[in-house]
C-alpha positions as protocol buffer text, in pm:
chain_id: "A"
residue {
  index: 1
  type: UNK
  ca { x: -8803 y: -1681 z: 9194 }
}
residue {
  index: 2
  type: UNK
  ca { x: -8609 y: -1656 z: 9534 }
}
residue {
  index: 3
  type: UNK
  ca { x: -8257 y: -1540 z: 9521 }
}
residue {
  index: 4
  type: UNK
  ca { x: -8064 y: -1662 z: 9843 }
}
residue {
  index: 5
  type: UNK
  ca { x: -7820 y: -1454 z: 10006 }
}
residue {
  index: 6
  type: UNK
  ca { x: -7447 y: -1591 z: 9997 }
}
residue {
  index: 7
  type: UNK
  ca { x: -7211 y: -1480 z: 10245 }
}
residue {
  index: 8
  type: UNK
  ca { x: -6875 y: -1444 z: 10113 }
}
residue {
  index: 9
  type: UNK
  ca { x: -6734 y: -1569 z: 10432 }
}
residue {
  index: 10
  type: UNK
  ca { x: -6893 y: -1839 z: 10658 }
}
residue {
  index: 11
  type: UNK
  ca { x: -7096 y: -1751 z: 10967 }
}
residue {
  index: 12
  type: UNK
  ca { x: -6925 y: -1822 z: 11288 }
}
residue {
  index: 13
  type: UNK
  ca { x: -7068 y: -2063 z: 11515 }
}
residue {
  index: 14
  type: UNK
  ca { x: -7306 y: -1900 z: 11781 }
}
residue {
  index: 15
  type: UNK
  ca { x: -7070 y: -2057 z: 12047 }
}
residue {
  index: 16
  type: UNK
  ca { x: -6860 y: -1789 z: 11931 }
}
residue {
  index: 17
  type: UNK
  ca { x: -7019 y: -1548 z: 11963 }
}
residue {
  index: 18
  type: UNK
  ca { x: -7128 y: -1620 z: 12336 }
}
residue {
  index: 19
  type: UNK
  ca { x: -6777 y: -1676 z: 12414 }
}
residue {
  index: 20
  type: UNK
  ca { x: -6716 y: -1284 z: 12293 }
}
residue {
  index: 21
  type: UNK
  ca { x: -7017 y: -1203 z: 12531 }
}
residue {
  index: 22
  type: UNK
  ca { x: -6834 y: -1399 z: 12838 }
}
residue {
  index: 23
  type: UNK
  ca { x: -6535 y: -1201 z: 12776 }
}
residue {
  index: 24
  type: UNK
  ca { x: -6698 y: -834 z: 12720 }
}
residue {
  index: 25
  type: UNK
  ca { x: -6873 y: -951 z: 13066 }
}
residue {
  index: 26
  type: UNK
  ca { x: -6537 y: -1081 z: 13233 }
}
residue {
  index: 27
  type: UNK
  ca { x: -6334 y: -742 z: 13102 }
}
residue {
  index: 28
  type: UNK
  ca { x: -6675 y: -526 z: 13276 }
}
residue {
  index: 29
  type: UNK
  ca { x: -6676 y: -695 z: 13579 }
}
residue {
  index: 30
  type: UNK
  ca { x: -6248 y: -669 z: 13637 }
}
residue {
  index: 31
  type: UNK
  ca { x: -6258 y: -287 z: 13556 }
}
residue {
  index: 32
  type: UNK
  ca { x: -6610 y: -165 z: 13569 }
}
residue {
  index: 33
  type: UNK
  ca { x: -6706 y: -283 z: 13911 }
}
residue {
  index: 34
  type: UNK
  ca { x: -6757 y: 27 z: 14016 }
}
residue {
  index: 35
  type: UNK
  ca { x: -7007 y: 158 z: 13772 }
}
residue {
  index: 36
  type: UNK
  ca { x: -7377 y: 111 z: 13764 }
}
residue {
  index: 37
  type: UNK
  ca { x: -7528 y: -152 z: 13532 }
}
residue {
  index: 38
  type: UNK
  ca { x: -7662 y: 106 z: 13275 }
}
residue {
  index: 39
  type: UNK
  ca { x: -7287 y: 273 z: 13270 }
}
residue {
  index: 40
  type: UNK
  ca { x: -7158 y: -39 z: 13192 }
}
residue {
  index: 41
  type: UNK
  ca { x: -7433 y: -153 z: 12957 }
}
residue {
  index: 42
  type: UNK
  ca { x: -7366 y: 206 z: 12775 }
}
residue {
  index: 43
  type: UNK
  ca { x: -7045 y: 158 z: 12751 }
}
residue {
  index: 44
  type: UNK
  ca { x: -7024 y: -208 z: 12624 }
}
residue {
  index: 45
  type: UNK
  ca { x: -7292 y: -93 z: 12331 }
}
residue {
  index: 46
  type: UNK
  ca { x: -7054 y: 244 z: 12270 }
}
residue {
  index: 47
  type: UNK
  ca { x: -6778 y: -15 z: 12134 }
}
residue {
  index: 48
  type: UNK
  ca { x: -6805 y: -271 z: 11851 }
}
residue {
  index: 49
  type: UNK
  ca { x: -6763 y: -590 z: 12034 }
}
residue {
  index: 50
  type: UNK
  ca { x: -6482 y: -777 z: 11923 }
}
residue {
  index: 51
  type: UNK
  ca { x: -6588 y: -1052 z: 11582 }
}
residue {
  index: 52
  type: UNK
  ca { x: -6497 y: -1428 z: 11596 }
}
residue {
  index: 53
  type: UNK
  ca { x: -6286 y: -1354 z: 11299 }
}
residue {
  index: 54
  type: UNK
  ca { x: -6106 y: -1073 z: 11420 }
}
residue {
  index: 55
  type: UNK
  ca { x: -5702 y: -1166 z: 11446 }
}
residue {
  index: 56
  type: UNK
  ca { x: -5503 y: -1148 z: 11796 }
}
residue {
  index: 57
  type: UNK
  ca { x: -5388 y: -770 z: 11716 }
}
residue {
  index: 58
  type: UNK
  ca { x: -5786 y: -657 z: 11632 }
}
residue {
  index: 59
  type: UNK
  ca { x: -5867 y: -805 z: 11981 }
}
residue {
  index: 60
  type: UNK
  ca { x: -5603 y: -660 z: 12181 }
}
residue {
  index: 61
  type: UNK
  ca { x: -5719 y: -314 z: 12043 }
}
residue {
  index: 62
  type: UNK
  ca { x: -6045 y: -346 z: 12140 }
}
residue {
  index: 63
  type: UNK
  ca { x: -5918 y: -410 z: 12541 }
}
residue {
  index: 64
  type: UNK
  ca { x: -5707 y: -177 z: 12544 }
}
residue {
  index: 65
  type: UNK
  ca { x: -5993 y: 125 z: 12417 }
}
residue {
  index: 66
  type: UNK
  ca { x: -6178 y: -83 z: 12675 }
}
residue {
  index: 67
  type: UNK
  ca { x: -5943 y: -35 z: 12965 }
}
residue {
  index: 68
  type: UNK
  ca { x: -5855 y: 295 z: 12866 }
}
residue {
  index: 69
  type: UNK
  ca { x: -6200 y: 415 z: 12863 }
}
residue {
  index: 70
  type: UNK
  ca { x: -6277 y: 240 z: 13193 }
}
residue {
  index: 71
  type: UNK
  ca { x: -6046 y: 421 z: 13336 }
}
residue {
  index: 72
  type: UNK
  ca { x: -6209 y: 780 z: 13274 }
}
residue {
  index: 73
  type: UNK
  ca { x: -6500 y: 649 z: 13359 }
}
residue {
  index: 74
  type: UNK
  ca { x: -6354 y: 482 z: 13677 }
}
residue {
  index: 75
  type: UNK
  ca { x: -6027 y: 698 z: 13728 }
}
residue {
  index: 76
  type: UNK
  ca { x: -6057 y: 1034 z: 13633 }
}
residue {
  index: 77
  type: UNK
  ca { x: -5868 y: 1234 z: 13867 }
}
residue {
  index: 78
  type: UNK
  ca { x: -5543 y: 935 z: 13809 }
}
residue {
  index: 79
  type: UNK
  ca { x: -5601 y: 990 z: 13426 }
}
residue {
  index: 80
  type: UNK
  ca { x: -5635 y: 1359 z: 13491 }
}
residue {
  index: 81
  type: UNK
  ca { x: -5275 y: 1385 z: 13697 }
}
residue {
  index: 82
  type: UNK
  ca { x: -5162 y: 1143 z: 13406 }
}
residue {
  index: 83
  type: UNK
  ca { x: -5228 y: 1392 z: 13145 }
}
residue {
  index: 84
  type: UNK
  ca { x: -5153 y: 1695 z: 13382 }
}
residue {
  index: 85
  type: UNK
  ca { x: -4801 y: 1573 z: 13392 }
}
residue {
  index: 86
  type: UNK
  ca { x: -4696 y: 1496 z: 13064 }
}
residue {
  index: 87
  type: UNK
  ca { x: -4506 y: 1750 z: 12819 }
}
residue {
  index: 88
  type: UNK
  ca { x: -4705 y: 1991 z: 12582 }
}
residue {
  index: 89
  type: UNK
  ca { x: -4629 y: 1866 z: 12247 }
}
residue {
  index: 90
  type: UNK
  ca { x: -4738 y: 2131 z: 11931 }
}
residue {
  index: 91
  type: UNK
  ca { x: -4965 y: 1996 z: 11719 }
}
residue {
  index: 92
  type: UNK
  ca { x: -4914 y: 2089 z: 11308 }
}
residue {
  index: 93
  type: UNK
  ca { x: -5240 y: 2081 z: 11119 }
}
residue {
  index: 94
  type: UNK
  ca { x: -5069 y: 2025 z: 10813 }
}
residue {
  index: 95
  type: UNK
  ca { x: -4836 y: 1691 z: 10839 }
}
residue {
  index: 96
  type: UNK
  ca { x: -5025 y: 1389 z: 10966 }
}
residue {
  index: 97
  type: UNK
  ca { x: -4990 y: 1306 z: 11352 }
}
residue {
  index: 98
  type: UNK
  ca { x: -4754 y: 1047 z: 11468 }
}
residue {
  index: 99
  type: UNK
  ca { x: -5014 y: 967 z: 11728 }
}
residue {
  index: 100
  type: UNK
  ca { x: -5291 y: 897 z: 11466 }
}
residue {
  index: 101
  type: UNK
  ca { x: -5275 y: 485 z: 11387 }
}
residue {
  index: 102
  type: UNK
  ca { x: -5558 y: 381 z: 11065 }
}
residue {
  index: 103
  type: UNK
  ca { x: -5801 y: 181 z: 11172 }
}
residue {
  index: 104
  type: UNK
  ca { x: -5749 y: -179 z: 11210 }
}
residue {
  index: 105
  type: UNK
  ca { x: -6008 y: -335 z: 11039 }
}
């Protein structure tokens, strides 16, 4: 007997998924222009490219960790004098961060 697998939600189109390939490629080309092919490649891979059923909030996170980490990659001594001149801030181990967000997803 052969037991079929059922998605529990319906496989985007594979239009879709080229279109999320165009735009990885588009958002590389604006900020990584700069970097070698493999970099970028690497760096692409390093990220879980956005889904066609991702919502408008899921995709904007995903650009900005992309822009932010093109711009180490790209701009480290800007991201350095970034960092360099903002305020210490002390860090308690034992209440949760304001700067930590859940995941989106």
């Amino acid at each position: 007997m052969h037991l079929a697998y059922q998605s529990a939600k319906p496989l985007a189109p594979p239009e879709a998924y080229d279109d999320i390939r165009k735009i990885e490629q588009f958002a590389a080309d604006l900020y990584l222009k700069d970097l070698s092919p493999v970099a970028r490649d690497a760096l692409l891979r390093s990220l879980q490219s956005p889904r066609p059923e991702d919502s408008y909030e899921q995709d904007r996170a995903w650009l900005e960790k992309f822009i932010g980490l093109a711009a180490l990659l790209t701009q480290p001594d800007a991201v350095q004098e970034i960092v360099r001149n903002r305020p210490w801030r002390q860090i308690h181990p034992h209440r949760p961060s304001r700067l930590y967000s859940p995941p989106l997803r």
